[in-house]
N, C-alpha and C positions, 0 to 999 in steps of 0.2 A: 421504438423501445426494444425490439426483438432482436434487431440489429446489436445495437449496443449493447444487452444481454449476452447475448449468441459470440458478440466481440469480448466478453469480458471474460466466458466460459471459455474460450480459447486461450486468451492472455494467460490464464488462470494454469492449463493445462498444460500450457507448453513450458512455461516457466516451473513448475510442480516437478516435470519430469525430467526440464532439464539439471531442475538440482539435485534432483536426489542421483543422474550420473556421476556429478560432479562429486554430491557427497562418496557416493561409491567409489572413487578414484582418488580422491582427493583428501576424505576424512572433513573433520569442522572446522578448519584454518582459514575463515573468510576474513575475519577482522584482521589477523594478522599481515596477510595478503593485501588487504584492500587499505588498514593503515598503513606498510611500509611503501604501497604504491602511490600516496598522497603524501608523505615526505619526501620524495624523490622529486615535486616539482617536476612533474613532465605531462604530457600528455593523457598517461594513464589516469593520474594520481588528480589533471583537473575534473576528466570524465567523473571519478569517484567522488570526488569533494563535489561536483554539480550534481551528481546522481543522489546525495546523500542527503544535500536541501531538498530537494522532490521529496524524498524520503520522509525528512519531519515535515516537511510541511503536511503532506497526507495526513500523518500522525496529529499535528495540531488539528487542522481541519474535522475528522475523527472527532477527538477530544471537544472541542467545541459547538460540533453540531449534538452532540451530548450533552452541553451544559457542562464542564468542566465536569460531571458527575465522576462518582471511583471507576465504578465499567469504562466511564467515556476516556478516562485519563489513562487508565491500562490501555484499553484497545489502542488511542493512539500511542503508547510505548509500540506495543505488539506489530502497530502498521508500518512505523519509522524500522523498525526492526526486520521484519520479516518480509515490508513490500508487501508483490501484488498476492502472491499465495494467499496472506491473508486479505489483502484490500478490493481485492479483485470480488470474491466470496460475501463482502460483507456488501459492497455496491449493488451486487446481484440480489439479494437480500432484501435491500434497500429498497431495491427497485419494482422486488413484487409487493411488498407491503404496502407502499406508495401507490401500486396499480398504475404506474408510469407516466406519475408526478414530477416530473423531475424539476420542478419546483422544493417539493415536498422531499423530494431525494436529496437534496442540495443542503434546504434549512433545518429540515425537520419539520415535524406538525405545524406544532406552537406557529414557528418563525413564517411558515409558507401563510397562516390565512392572515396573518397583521400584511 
């Protein structure tokens, strides 16, 4: 579990850092970037359209291991959105609560003891 942790704080960090260069360079033009590179039909634009299922799926995933609750339904907005900055943060989370269930990480409470 320490492993995975320790992999997630990483994930977490590199990705953190690398966007806030990007935002410093760049400004908050992702969507625009990232939509006009998925009409173009190429290569770019399938990486992003497959990267963006990953995306909600997380996001559903999220949401329903929360019980569709209001929290559970925002966060997965938040995770579809933002990735691993936030998914990354909330797995780790997860993961000490659970005391490294990852049964209990996966379903939740309730779903891990049925």
């Amino acid at each position: 579990m320490r492993v995975f942790q320790f992999f997630l704080v990483f994930l977490f960090i590199s990705i953190f850092i690398y966007t806030l260069i990007v935002v410093i360079n760049d400004g908050w033009i992702l969507f625009d970037i990232f939509l006009s590179q998925i009409k173009q039909v190429d290569w770019a634009g399938q990486f992003n359209l497959d990267f963006s299922t990953y995306l909600v799926l997380s996001g559903l995933w999220a949401a329903w291991r929360n019980n569709f609750s209001g929290g559970g339904v925002l966060l997965g907005i938040v995770c579809s959105i933002l990735g691993m900055v936030v998914f990354a943060p909330y797995l780790i989370w997860l993961s000490i609560e659970a005391k490294g269930n990852m049964k209990e990480v996966l379903l939740g409470k309730i779903r891990a003891v049925n």
